[in-house]
C-alpha positions as CSV (number, residue, x, y, z in Angstrom):
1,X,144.1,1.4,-19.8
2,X,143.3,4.4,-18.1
3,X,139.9,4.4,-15.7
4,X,137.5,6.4,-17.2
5,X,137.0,9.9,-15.7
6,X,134.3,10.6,-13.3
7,X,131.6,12.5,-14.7
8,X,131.3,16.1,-13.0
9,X,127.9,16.6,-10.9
10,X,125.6,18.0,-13.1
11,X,123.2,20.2,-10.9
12,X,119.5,19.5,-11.1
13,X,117.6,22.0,-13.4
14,X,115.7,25.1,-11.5
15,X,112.6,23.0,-13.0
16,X,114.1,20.4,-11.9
17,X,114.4,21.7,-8.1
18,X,111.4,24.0,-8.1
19,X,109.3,20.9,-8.6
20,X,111.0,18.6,-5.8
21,X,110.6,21.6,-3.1
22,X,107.0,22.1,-4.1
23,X,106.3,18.1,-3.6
24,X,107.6,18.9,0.1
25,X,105.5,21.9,0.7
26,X,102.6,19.9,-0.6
27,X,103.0,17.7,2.4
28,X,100.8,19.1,5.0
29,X,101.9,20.0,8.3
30,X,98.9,18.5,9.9
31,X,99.2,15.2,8.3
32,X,102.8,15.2,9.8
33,X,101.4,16.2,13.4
34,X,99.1,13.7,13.0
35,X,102.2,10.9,12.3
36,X,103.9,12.5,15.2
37,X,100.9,12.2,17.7
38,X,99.8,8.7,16.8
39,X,104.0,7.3,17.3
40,X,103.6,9.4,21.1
41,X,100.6,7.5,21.7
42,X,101.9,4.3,20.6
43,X,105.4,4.9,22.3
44,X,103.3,5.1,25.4
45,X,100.6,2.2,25.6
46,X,103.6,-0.2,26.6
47,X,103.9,2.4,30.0
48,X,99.8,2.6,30.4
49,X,98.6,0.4,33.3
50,X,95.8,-1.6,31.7
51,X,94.4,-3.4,34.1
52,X,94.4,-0.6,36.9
53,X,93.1,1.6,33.8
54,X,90.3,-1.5,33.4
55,X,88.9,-1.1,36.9
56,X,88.7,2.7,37.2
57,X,86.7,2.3,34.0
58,X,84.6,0.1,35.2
59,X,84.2,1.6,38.9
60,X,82.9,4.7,37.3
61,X,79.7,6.2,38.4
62,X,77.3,6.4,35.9
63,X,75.0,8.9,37.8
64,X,78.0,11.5,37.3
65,X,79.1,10.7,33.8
66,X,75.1,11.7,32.6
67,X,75.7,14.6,34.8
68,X,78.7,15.4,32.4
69,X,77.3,14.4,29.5
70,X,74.1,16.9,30.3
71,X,76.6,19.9,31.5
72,X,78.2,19.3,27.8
73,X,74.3,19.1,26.4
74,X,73.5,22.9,28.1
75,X,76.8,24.5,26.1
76,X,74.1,24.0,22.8
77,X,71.4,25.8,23.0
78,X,73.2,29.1,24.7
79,X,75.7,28.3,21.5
80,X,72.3,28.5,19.3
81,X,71.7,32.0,21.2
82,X,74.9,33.3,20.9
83,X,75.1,32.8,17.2
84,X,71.5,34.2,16.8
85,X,72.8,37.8,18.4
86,X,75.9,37.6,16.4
87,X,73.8,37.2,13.0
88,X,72.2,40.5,14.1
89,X,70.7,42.6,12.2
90,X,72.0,41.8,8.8
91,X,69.9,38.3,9.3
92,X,67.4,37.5,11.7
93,X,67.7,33.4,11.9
94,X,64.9,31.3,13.3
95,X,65.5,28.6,16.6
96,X,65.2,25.7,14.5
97,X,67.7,26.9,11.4
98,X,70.2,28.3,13.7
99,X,69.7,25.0,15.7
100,X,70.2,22.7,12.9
101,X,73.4,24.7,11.5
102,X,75.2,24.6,15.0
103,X,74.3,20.9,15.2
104,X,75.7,20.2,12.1
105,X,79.3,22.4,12.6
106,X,79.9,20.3,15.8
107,X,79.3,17.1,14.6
108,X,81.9,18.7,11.7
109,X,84.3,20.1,14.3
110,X,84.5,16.5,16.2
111,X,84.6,14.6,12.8
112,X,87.1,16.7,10.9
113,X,88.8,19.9,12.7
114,X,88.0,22.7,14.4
115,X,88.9,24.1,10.3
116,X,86.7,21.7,8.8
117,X,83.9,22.9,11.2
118,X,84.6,26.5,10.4
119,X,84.6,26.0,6.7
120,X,81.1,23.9,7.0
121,X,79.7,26.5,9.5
122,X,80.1,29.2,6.9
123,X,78.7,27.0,4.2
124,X,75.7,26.5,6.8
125,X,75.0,29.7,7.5
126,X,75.0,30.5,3.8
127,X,73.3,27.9,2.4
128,X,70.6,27.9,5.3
129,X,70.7,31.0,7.4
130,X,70.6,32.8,4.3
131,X,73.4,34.9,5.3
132,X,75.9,36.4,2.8
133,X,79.7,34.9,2.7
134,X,80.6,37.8,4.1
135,X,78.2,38.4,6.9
136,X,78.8,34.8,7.8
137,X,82.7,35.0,7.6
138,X,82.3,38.0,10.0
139,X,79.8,35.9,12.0
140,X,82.7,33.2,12.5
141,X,85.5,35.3,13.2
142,X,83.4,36.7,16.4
143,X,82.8,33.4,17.4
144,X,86.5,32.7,17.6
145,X,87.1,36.2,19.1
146,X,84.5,34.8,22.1
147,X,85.9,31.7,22.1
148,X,89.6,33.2,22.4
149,X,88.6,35.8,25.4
150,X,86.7,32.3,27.1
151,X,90.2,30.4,26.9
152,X,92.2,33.7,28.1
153,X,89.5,33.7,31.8
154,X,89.9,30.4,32.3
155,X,93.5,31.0,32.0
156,X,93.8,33.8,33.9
157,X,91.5,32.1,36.6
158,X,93.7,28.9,36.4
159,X,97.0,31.3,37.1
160,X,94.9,32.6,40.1
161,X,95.1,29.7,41.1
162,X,98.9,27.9,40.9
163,X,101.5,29.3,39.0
164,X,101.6,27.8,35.5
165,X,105.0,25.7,34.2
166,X,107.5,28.2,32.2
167,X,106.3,26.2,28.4
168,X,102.5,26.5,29.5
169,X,102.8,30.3,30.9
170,X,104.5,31.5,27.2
171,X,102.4,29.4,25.4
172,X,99.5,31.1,27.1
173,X,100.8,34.7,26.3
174,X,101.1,34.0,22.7
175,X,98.0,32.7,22.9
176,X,96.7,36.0,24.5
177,X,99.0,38.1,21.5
178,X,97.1,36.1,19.0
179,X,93.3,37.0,20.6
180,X,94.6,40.8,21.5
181,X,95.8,40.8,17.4
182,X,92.3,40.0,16.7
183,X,90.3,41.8,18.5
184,X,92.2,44.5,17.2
185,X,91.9,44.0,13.7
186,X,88.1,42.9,13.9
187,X,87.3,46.5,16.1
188,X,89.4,48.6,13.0
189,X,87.2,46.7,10.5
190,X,84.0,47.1,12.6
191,X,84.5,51.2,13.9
192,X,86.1,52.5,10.6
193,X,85.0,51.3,7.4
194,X,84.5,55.1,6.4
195,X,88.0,55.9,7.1
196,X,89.4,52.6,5.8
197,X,87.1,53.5,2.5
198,X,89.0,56.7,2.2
199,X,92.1,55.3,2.1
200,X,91.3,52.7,-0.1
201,X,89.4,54.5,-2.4
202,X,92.6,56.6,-3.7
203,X,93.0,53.2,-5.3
204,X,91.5,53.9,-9.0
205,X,91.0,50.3,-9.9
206,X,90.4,48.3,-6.7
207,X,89.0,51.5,-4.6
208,X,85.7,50.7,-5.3
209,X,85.3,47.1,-4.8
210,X,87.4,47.4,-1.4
211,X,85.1,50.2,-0.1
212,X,82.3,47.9,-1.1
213,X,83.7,44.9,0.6
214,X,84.8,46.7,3.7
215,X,81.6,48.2,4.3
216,X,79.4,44.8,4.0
217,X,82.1,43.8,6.7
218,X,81.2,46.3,8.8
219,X,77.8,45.6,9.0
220,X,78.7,41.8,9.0
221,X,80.6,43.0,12.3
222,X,77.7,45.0,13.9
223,X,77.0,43.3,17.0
224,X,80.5,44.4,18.1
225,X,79.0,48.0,18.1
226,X,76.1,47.3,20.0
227,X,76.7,46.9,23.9
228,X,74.1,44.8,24.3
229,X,74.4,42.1,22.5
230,X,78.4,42.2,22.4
231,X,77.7,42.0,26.4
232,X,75.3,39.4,26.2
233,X,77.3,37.3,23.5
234,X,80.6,37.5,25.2
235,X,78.8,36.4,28.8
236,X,77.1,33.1,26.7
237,X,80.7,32.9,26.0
238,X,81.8,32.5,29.7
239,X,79.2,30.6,30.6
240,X,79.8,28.5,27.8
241,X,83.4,27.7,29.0
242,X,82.8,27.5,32.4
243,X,80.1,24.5,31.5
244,X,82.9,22.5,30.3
245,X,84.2,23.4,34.5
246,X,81.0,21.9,35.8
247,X,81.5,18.6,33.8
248,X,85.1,18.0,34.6
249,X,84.1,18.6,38.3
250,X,81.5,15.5,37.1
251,X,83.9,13.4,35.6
252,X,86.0,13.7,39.0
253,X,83.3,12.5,41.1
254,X,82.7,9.5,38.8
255,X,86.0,8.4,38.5
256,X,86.3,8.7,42.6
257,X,88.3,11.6,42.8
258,X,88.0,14.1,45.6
259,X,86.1,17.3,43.6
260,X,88.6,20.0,43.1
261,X,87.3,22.5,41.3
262,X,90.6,24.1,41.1
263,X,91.6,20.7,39.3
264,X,88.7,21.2,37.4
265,X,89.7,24.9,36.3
266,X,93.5,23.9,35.9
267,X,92.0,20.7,32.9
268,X,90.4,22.9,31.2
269,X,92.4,25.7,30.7
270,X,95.3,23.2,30.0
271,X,93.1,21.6,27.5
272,X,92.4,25.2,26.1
273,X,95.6,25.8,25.1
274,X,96.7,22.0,23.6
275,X,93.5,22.2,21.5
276,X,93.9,25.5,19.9
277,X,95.6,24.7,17.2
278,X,93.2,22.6,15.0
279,X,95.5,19.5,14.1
280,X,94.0,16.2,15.2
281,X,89.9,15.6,14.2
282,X,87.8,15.3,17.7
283,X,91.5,16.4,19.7
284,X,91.8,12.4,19.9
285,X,94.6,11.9,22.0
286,X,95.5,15.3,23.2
287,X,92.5,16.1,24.9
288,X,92.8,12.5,27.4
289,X,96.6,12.9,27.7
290,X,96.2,16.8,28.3
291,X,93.9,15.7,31.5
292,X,95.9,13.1,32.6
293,X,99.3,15.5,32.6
294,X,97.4,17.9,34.6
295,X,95.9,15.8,37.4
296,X,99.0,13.5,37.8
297,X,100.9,16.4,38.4
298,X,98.3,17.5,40.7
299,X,99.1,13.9,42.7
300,X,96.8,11.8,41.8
301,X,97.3,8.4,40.4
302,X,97.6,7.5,36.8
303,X,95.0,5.0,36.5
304,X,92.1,7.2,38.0
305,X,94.1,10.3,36.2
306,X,93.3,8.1,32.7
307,X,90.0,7.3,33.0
308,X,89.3,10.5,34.2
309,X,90.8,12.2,30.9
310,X,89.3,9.4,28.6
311,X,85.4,9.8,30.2
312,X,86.0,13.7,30.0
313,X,86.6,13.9,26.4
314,X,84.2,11.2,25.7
315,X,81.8,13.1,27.5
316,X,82.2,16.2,25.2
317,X,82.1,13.9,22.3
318,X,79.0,12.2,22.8
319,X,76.7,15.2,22.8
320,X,78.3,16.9,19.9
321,X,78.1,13.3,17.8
322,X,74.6,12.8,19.0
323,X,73.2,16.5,18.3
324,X,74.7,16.7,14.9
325,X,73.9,13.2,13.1
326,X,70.8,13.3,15.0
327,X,70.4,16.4,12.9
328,X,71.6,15.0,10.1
329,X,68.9,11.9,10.1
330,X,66.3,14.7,10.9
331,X,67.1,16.4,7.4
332,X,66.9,13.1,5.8
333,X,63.6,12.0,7.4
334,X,62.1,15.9,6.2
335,X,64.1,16.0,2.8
336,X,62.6,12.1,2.3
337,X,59.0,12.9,3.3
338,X,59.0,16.3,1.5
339,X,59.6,14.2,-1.7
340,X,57.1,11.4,-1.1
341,X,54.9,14.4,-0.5
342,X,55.3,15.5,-4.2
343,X,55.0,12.1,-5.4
344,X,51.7,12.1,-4.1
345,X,50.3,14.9,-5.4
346,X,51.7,14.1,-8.8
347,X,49.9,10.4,-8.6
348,X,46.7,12.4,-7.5
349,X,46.7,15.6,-10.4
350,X,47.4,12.1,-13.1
351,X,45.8,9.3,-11.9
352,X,46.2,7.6,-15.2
């Protein structure tokens, strides 16, 4: 008998194939990152030296880490500030609110992403600001514009200082690119809403609404057209940034290692550039090894390098954790007595 033919490959329907490359794209890229950071950090425990890690833990000062942990505290309330001029004029937002919603995104920002806290900012200011979607949206992409031209001094201050490695120097100018594209874009949408409406506006159908949009945009966008405030927001930016300076210089002297502030400049501006991409919640990993890279290559040993990258974050951590579930109990506490409040009244107007 003869063997029985092979059947021909029948190719997979377009369905068929559509379906199997969207199940791919579904899997998000941060999810993947995240796989990919946890097997480096695993990979490396069996090189980490515990027990030196141990006592440099142990031997650290505690006078210096509160030191840190307070430089961290000051970046809030000039954050408060700076988010009070940038709401300006559309909405005038008290202390307390403003307080409350910048709590909240960083206790967002270190418990999801630097995305997640973006997303519940604007849902903040919203919901409690009383801003519009717009006007917040606008509000946010400022903040990142400061944040962005922050990251770029420190930078160009760290360069000042030694020559950057050839992956750290490009990474740095398409960093720059990316805060150059958008200040661009926000200054077009800020200075020309009246030409932009013109040219949108020989668009029958959508003309309108665009106009419309672009001009609540501009007004969203109004403290770039003030000096003042743009001055004043983008200095509570640097000062901001160059906080996060004072507390690395802390963490040094608590770990026992000779204050450098040009160490100190060189962490942070490596740390600005490995946690610009929003990919793992609270930087958790990246942040420590990102330190530790930076000061071993500076000379000095791993174990005091370690500790010193581990108390660093943890000392950026702890304030943002503290101020926004501390804030978050707060609400409760209010929202709680508020009701008991009503209850009262409502036993009182029907005693029966």
């Amino acid at each position: 008998m003869r063997a029985p033919a092979p059947m021909p490959d029948c190719p997979r329907p377009p369905a068929a194939r559509a379906r199997a490359d969207a199940g791919w794209r579904r899997v998000p890229l941060r999810r993947l990152l995240l796989v990919l950071v946890a097997m480096a950090i695993i990979a490396a425990l069996p090189f980490v030296d515990w027990a030196g890690l141990g006592m440099a833990l142990a031997a650290a000062d505690p006078y210096w880490l509160a030191m840190a942990v307070i430089a961290n505290l000051a970046v809030f309330p000039l954050w408060v500030w700076q988010w009070r001029l940038l709401a300006l004029p559309g909405r005038d937002v008290g202390w307390p609110v403003m307080a409350e919603i910048v709590a909240l995104t960083a206790a967002a920002k270190t418990t999801l992403s630097s995305i997640g806290g973006g997303a519940s900012a604007v849902a903040l200011l919203v919901a409690r600001g009383e801003l519009t979607l717009i006007g917040a949206t606008s509000l946010l992409a400022m903040d990142q514009l400061l944040v962005g031209i922050a990251k770029l001094a420190v930078l160009a201050l760290a360069l000042s200082i030694a020559p950057l490695p050839a992956p750290v120097f490009t990474a740095a100018l398409v960093f720059a690119a990316l805060v150059a594209a958008l200040l661009a874009a926000l200054t077009v949408l800020a200075f020309g809403p009246a030409r932009l409406a013109g040219i949108v506006a020989r668009r029958r159908r959508l003309g309108a609404w665009l106009g419309n949009m672009l001009g609540h945009v501009s007004v969203g966008l109004a403290t770039m057209r003030s000096p003042q405030r743009a001055a004043l927001t983008l200095a509570l930016a640097l000062v901001k940034k160059f906080t996060e300076v004072a507390a690395a210089l802390a963490i040094q002297l608590a770990c026992g290692i000779a204050p450098s502030p040009a160490a100190a400049i060189l962490s942070v501006a490596a740390v600005s550039l490995t946690t610009a991409i929003p990919v793992i919640p609270g930087n958790i990993g990246t942040y420590a090894a990102t330190v530790f890279l930076v000061y071993e290559g500076l000379g000095i040993p791993a174990a005091p390098a370690l500790a010193a990258g581990l108390l660093q974050h943890g000392a950026m951590l702890i304030p943002s954790l503290a101020i926004g579930y501390g804030a978050v109990a707060l609400s409760r506490l209010g929202a709680g007595g508020a009701a008991a409040g009503e209850a009262a009244q409502e036993t009182e107007q029907d005693p029966a």
